[in-house]
PASEBA-1860 file (N, C-alpha, C; in nm, 3 decimals):
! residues 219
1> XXXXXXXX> -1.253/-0.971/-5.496/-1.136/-1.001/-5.412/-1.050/-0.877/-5.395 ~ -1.031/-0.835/-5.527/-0.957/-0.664/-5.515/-0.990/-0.588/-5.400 ~ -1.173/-0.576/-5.400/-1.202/-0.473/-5.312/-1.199/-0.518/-5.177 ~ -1.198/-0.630/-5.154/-1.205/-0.703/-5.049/-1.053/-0.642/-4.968 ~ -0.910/-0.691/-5.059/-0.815/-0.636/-5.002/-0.764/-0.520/-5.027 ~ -0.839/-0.419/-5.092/-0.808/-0.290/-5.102/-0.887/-0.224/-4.908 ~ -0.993/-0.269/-4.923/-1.073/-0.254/-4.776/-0.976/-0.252/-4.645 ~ -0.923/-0.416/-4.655/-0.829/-0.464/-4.576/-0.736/-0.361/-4.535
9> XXXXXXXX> -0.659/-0.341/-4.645/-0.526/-0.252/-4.588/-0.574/-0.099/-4.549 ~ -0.715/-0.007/-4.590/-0.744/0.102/-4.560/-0.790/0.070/-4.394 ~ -0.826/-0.022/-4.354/-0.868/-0.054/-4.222/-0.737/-0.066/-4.103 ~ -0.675/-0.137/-4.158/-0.508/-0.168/-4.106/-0.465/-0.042/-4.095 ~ -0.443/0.061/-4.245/-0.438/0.214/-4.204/-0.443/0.231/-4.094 ~ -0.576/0.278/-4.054/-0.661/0.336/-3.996/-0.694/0.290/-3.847 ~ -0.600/0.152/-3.869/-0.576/0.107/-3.723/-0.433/0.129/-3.683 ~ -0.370/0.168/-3.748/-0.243/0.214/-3.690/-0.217/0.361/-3.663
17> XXXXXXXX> -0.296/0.441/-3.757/-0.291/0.562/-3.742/-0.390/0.595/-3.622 ~ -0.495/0.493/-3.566/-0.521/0.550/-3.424/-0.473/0.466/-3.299 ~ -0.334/0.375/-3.316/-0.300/0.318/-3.240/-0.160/0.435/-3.205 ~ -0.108/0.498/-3.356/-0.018/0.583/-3.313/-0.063/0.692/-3.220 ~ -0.218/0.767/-3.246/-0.262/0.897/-3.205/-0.307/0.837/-3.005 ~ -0.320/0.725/-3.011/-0.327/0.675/-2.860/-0.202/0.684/-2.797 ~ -0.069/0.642/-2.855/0.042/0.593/-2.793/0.074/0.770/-2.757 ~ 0.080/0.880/-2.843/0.120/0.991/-2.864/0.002/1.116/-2.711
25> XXXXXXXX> -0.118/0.994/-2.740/-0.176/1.103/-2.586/-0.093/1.041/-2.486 ~ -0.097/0.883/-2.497/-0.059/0.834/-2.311/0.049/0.930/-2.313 ~ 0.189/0.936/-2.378/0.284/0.999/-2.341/0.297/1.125/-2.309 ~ 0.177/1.206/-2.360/0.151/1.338/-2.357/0.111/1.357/-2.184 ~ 0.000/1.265/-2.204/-0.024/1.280/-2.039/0.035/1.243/-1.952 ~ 0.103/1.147/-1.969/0.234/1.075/-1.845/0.344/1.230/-1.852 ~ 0.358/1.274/-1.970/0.494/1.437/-1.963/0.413/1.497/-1.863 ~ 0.269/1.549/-1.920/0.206/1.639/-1.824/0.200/1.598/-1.632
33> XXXXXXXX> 0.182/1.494/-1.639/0.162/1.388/-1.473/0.278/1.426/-1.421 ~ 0.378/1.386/-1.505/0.550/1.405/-1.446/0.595/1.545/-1.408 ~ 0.543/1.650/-1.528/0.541/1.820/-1.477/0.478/1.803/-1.378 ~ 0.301/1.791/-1.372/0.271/1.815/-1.255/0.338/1.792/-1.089 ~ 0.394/1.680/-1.105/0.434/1.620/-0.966/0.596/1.691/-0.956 ~ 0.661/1.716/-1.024/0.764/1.779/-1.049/0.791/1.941/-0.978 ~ 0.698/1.972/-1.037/0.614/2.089/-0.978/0.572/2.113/-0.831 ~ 0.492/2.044/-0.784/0.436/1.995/-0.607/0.539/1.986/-0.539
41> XXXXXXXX> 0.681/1.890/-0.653/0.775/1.842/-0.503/0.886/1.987/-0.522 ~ 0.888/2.074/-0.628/0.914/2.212/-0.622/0.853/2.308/-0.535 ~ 0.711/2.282/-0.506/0.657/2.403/-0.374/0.673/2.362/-0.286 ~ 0.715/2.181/-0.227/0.746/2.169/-0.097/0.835/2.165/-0.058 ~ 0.960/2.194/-0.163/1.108/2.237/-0.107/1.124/2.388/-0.075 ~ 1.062/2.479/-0.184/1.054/2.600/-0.156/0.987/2.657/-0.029 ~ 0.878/2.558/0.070/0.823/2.608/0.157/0.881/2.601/0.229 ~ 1.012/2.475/0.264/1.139/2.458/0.352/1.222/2.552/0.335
49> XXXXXXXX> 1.231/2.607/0.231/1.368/2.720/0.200/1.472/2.580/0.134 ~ 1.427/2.510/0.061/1.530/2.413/0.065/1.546/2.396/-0.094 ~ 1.706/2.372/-0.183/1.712/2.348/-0.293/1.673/2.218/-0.301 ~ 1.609/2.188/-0.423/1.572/2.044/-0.422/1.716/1.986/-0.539 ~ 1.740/1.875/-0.493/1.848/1.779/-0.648/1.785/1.778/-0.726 ~ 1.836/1.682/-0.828/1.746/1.610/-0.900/1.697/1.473/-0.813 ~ 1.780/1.402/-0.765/1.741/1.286/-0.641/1.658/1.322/-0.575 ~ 1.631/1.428/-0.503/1.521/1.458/-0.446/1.404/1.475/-0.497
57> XXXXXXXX> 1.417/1.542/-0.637/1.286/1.592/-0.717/1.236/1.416/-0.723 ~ 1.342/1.333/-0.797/1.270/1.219/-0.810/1.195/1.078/-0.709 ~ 1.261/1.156/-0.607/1.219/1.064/-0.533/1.103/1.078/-0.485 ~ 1.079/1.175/-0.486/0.958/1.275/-0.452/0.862/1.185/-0.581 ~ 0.896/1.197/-0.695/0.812/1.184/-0.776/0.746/1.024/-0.807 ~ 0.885/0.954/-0.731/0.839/0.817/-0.744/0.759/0.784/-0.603 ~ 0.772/0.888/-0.536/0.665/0.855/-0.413/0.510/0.873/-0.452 ~ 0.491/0.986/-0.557/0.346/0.996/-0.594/0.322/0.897/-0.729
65> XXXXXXXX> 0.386/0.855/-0.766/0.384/0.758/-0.853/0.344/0.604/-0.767 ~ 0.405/0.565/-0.672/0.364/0.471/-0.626/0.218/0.533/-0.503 ~ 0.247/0.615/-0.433/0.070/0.631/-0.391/-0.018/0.601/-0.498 ~ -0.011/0.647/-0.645/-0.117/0.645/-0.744/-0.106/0.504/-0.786 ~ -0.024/0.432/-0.787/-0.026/0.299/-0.766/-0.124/0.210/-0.709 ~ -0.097/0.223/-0.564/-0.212/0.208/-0.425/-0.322/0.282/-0.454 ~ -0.319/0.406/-0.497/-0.460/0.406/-0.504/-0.565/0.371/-0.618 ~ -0.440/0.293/-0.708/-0.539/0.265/-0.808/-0.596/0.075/-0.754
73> XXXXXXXX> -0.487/0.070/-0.702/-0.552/-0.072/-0.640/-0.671/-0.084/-0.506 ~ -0.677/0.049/-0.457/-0.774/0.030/-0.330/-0.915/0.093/-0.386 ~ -0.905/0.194/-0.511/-1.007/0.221/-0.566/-1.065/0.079/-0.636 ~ -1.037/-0.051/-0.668/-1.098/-0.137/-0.648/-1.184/-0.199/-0.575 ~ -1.142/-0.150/-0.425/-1.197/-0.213/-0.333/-1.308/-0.132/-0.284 ~ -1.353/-0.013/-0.385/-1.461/0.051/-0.346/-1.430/0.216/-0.277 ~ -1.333/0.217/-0.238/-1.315/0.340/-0.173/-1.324/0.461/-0.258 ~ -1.328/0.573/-0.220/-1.387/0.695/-0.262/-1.222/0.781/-0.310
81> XXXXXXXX> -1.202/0.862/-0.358/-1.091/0.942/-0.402/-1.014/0.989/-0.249 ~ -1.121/1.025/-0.184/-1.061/1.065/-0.028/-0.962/0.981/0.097 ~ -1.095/0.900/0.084/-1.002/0.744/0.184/-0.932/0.688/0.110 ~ -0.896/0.657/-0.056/-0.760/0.613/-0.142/-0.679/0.646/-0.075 ~ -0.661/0.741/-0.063/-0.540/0.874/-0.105/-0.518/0.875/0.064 ~ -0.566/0.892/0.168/-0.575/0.860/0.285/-0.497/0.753/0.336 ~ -0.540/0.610/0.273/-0.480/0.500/0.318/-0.366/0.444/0.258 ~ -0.374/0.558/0.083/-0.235/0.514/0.083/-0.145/0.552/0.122
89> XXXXXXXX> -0.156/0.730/0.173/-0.040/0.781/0.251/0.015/0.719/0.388 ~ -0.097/0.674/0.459/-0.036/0.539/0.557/0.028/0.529/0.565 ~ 0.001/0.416/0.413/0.094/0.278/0.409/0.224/0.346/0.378 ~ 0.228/0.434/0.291/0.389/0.457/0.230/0.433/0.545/0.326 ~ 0.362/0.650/0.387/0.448/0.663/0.531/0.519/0.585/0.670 ~ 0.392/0.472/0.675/0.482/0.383/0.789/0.586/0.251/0.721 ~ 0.528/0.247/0.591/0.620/0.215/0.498/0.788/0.242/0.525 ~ 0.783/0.373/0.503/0.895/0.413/0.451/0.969/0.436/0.628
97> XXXXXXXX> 0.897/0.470/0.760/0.920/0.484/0.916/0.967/0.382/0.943 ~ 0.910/0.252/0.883/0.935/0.128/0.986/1.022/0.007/0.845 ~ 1.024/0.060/0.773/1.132/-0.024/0.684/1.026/-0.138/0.675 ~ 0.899/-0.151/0.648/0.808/-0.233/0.606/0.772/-0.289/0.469 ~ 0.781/-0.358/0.425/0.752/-0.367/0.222/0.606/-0.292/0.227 ~ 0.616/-0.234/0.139/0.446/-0.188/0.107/0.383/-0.297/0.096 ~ 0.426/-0.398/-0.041/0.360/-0.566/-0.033/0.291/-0.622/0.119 ~ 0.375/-0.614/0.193/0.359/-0.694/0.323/0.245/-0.623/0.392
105> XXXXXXXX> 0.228/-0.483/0.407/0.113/-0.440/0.460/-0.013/-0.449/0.384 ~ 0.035/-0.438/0.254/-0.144/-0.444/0.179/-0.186/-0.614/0.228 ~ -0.087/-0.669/0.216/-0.103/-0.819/0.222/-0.181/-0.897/0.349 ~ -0.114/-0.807/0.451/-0.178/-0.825/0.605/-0.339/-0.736/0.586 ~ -0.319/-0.641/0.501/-0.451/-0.591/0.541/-0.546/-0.654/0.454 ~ -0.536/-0.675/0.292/-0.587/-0.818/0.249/-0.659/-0.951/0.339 ~ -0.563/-1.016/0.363/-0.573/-1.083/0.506/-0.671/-1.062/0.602 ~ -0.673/-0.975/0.661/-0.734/-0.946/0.783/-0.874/-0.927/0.788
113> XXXXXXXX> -0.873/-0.812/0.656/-1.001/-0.770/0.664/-1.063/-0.732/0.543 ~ -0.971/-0.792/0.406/-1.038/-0.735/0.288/-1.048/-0.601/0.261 ~ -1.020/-0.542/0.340/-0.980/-0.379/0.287/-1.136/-0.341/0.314 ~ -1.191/-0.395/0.450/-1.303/-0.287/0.496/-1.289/-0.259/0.619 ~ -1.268/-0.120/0.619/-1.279/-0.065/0.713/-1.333/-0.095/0.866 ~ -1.440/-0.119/0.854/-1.526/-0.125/0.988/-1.554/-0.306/1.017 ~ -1.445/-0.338/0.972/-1.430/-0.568/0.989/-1.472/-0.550/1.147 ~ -1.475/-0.635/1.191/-1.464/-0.671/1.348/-1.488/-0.845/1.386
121> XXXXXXXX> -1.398/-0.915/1.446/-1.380/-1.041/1.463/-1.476/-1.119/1.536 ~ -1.490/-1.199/1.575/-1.563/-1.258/1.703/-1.506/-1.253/1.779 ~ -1.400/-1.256/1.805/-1.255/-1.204/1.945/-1.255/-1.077/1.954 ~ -1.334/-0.986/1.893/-1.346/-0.814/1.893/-1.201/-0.748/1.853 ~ -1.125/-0.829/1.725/-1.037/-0.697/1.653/-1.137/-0.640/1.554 ~ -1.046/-0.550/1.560/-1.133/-0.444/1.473/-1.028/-0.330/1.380 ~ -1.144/-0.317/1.245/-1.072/-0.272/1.156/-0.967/-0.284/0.996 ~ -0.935/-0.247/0.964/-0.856/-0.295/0.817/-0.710/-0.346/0.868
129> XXXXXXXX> -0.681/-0.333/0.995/-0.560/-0.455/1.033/-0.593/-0.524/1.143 ~ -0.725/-0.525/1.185/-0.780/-0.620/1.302/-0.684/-0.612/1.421 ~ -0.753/-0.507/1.495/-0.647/-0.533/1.641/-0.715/-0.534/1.728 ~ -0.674/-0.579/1.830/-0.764/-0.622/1.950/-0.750/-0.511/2.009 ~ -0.876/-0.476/2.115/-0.865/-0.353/2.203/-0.775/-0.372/2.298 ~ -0.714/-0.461/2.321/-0.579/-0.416/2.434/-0.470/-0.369/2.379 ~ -0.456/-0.439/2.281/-0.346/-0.390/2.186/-0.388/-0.261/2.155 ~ -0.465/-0.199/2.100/-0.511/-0.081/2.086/-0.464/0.017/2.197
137> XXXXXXXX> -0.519/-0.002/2.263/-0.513/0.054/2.376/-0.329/0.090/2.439 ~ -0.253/-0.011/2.446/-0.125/-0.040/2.444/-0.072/0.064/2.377 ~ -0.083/0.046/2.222/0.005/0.107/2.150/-0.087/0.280/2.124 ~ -0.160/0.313/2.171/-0.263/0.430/2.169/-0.134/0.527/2.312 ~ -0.113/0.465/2.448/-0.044/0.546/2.496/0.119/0.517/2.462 ~ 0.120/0.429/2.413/0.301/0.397/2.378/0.355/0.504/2.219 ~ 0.220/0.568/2.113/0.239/0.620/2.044/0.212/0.763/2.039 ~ 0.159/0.825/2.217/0.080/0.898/2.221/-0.041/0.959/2.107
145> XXXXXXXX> -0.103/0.937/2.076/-0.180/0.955/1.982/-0.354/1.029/2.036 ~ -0.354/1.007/2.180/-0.441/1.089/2.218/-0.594/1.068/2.153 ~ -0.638/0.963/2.112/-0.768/0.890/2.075/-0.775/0.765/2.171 ~ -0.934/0.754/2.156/-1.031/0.593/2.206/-1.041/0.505/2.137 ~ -1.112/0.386/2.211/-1.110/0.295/2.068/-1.223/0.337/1.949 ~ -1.299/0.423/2.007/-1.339/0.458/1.890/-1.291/0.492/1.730 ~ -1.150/0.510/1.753/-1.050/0.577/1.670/-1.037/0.442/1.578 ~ -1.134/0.327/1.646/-1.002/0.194/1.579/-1.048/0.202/1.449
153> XXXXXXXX> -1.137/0.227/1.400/-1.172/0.198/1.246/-1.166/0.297/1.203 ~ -1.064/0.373/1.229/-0.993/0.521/1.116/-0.918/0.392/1.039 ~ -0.962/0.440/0.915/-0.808/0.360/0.834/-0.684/0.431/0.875 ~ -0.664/0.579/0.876/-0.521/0.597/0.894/-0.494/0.610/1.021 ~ -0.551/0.575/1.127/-0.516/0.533/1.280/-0.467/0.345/1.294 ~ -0.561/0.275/1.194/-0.588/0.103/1.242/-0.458/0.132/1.160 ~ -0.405/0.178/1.055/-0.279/0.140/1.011/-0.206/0.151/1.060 ~ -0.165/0.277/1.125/-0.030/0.368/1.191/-0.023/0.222/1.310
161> XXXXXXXX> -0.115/0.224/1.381/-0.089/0.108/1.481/-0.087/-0.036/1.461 ~ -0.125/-0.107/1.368/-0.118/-0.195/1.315/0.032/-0.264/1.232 ~ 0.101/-0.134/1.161/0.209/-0.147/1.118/0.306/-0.121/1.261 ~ 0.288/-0.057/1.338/0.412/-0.050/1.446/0.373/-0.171/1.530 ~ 0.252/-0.231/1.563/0.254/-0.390/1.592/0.307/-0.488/1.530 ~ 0.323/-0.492/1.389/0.396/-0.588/1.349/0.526/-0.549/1.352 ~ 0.568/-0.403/1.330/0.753/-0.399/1.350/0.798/-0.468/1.443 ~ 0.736/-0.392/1.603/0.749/-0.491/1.709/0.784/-0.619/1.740
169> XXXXXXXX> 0.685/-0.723/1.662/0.695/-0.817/1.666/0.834/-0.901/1.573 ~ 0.816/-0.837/1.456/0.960/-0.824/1.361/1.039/-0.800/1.445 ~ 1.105/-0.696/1.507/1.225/-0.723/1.630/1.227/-0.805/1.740 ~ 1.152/-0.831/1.776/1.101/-0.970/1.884/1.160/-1.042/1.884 ~ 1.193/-1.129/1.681/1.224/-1.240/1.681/1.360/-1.192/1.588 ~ 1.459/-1.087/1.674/1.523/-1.113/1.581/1.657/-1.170/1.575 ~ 1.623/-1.306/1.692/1.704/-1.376/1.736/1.693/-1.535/1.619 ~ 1.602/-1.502/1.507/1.592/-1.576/1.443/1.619/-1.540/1.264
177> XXXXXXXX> 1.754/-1.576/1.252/1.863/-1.548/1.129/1.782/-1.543/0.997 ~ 1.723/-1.632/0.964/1.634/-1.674/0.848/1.506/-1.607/0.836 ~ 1.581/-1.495/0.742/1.469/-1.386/0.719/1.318/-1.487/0.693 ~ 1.303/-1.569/0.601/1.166/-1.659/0.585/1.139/-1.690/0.717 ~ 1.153/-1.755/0.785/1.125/-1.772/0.924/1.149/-1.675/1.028 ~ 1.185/-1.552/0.996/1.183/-1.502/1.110/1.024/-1.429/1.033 ~ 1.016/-1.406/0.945/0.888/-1.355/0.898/0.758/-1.438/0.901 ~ 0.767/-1.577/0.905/0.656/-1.642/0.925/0.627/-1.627/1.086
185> XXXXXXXX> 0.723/-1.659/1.195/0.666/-1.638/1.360/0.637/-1.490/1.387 ~ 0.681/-1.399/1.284/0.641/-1.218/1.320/0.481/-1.266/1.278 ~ 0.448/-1.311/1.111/0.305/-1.322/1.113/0.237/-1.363/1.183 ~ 0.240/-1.502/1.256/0.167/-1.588/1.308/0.176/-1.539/1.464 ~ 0.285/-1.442/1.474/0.224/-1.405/1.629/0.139/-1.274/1.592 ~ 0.148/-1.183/1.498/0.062/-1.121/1.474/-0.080/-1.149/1.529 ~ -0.098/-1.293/1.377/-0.256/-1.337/1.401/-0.279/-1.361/1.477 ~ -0.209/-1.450/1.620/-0.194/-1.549/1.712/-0.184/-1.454/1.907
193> XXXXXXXX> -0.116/-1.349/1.832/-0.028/-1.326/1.934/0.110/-1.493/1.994 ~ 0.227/-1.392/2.027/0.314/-1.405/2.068/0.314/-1.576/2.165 ~ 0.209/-1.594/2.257/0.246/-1.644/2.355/0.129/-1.795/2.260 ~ 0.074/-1.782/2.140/-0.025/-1.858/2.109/0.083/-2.009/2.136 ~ 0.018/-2.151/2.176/0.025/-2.280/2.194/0.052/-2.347/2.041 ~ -0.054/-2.300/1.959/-0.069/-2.343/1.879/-0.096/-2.214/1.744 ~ 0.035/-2.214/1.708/0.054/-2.079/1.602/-0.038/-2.144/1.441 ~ -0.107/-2.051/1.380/-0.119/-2.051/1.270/-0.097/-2.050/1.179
201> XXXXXXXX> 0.016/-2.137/1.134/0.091/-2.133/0.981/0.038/-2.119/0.852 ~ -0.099/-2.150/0.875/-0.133/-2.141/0.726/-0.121/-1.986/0.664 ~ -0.222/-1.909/0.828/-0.191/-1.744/0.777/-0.054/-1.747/0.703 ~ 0.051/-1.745/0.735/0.145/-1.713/0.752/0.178/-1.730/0.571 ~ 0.162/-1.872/0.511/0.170/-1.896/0.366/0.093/-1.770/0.348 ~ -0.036/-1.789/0.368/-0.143/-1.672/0.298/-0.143/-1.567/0.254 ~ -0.028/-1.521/0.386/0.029/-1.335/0.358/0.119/-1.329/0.272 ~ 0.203/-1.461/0.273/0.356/-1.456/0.202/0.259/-1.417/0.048
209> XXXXXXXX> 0.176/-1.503/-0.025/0.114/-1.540/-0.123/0.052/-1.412/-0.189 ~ 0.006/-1.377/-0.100/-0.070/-1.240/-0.089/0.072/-1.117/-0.160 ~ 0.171/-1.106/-0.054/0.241/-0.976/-0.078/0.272/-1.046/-0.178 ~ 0.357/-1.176/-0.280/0.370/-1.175/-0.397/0.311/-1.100/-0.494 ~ 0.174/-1.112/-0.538/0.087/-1.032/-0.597/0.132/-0.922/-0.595 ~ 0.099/-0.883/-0.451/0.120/-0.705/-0.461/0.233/-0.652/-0.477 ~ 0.346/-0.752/-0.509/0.476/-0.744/-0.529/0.469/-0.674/-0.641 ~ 0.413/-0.745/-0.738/0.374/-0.800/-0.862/0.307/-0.661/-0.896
217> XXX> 0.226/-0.591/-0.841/0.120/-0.488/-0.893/0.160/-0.367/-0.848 ~ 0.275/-0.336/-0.789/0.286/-0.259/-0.753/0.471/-0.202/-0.788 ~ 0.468/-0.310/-0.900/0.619/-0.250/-0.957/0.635/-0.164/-1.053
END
């Protein structure tokens, strides 16, 4: 019995002393992550000629903190280090252009197309936010952007236009007070378009349900 709990507590040791030597790298490497990015948003003020704050340094830093966020969630979905990093700058760029939740776009693109690239409907949208070629087309000379539809299954083209289709539609209705409802007829004309008879509400739960999660995973 002695050796039994003499065993015991050398094991317990030996599990704390490599639970401490774990806790002591993460932090090591999160200091180093934080220099690094600290650093980056230091050469891109200096390339402006510009002093950076500290507000700036950090904001900077919580911007690559949340891309690495996104891209740790889209590297789930199979994508390569390249198109991550690609689609998450997108999102947190038209993100941050169009006053969009990040939630709400992964959520629509969830939605739409599962986060593959090259989806295409039986109504012919196409892409990781499914848009129809008129719409395409529409917002291709309204954004000048100077591509075909061939362009539609760029992830960082189907986004850029995909997110300024739904802003759109978000101001559309914004004769309707109740942020929840003015956000369910922005979705459902999304899916639907605008003029649909018979709107799709269920989408509309689906996405809400959806950006929760990514609410959730991305704090």
């Amino acid at each position: 019995m002695g050796e039994k709990s003499n065993s015991g507590v050398v094991l317990k040791e030996e599990f704390v002393k490599l639970r401490r030597k774990w806790i002591f790298r993460f932090v090591l490497i999160n200091l180093v992550y934080m220099i690094a990015i600290a650093g980056l948003a230091r050469i891109a003020f200096e390339r402006q000629n510009i002093t950076p704050s500290i507000s700036d340094v950090m904001q900077i830093v919580e911007e690559y903190r949340t891309k690495d966020k996104l891209y740790g969630i889209l590297r789930t979905k199979g994508y390569s280090l390249g198109q991550g990093l690609d689609i998450a700058e997108a999102i947190v760029k038209k993100s941050k252009e169009l006053e969009l939740p990040l939630s709400l776009i992964m959520a629509v693109i969830h939605q739409e197309s599962e986060f593959y690239p090259n989806a295409r409907s039986s109504k012919g949208a196409q892409g990781l936010m499914q848009i129809m070629p008129f719409k395409w087309d529409a917002y291709v000379v309204k954004l000048n952007l100077n591509v075909d539809r061939r362009a539609m299954t760029d992830p960082y083209l189907n986004i850029t236009v995909g997110c300024e289709i739904l802003k759109d539609f978000y101001d559309q209705n914004k004769h309707l007070t109740n942020y929840k409802v003015r956000m369910a007829k922005t979705l459902t004309d999304y899916n639907n378009g605008e003029n649909a008879t018979n709107p799709n509400l269920n989408y509309a739960v689906q996405v809400n349900q959806k950006q929760g999660e990514y609410e959730k995973r991305l704090e």
